[in-house]
C-alpha positions as CSV (number, residue, x, y, z in Angstrom):
1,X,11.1,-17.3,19.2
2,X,9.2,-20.1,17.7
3,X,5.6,-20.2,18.7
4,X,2.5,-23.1,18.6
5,X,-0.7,-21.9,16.6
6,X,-3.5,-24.3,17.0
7,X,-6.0,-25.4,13.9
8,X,-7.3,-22.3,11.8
9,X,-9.6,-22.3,9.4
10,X,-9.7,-18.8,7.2
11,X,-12.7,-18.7,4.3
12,X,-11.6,-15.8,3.2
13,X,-9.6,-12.8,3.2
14,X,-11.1,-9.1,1.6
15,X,-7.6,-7.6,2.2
16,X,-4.9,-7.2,4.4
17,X,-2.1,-9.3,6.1
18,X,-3.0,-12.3,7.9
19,X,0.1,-13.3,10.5
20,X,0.5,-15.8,12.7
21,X,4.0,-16.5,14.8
22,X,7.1,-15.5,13.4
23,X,7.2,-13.9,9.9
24,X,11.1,-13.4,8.6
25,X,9.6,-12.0,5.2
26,X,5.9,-10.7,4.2
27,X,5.8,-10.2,0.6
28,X,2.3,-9.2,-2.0
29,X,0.2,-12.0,-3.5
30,X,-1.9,-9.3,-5.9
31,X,-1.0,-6.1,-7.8
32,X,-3.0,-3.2,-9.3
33,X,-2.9,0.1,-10.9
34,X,-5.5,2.7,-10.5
35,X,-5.8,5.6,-12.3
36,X,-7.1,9.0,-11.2
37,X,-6.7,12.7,-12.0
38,X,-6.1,15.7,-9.7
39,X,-8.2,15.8,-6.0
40,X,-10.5,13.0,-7.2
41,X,-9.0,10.2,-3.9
42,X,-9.1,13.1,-1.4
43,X,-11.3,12.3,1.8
44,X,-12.4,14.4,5.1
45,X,-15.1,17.0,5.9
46,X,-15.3,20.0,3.8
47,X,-12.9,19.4,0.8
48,X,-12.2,22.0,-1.3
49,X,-10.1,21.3,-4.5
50,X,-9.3,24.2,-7.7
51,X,-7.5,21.8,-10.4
52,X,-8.0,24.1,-13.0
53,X,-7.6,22.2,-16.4
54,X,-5.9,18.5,-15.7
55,X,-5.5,15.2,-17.4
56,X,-4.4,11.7,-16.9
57,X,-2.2,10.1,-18.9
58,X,-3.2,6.1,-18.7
59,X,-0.6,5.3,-21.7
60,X,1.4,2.8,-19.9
61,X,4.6,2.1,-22.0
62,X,6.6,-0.5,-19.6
63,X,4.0,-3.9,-19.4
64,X,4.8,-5.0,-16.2
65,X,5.1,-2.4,-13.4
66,X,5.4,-5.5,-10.2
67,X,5.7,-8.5,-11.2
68,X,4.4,-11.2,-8.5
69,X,6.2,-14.2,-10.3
70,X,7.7,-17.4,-7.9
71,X,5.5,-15.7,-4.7
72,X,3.0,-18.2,-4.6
């Protein structure tokens, strides 16, 4: 159902999805890749974590994991 949104003014966005009437399609403007090793992104009260011996690999054959071409 098509709907009337009055003047907005946005000066900035820190993350998230900003939506406003209908939205057929919602697609990422930004990628990124992060890196970690074993129970190092856990969160809560009283974590307790035995990796034992671990590694990362951050060798990234492939160049492009998500490309974000024609989404401007």
């Amino acid at each position: 159902m098509p709907s009337i949104v009055g003047p907005i003014k946005i000066n900035s966005v820190g993350g998230g999805v900003i939506n406003f009437g209908d939205s057929f399609y919602l697609a990422p403007k930004s990628t990124s890749k992060t890196n970690t090793g074993s129970g190092s992104l856990n969160t809560g009260d009283f974590i307790n974590t035995n990796t034992g011996v671990n590694a990362t690999r951050t060798l990234d054959p492939d160049v492009n994991d998500q490309n974000v071409t024609a989404n401007a």
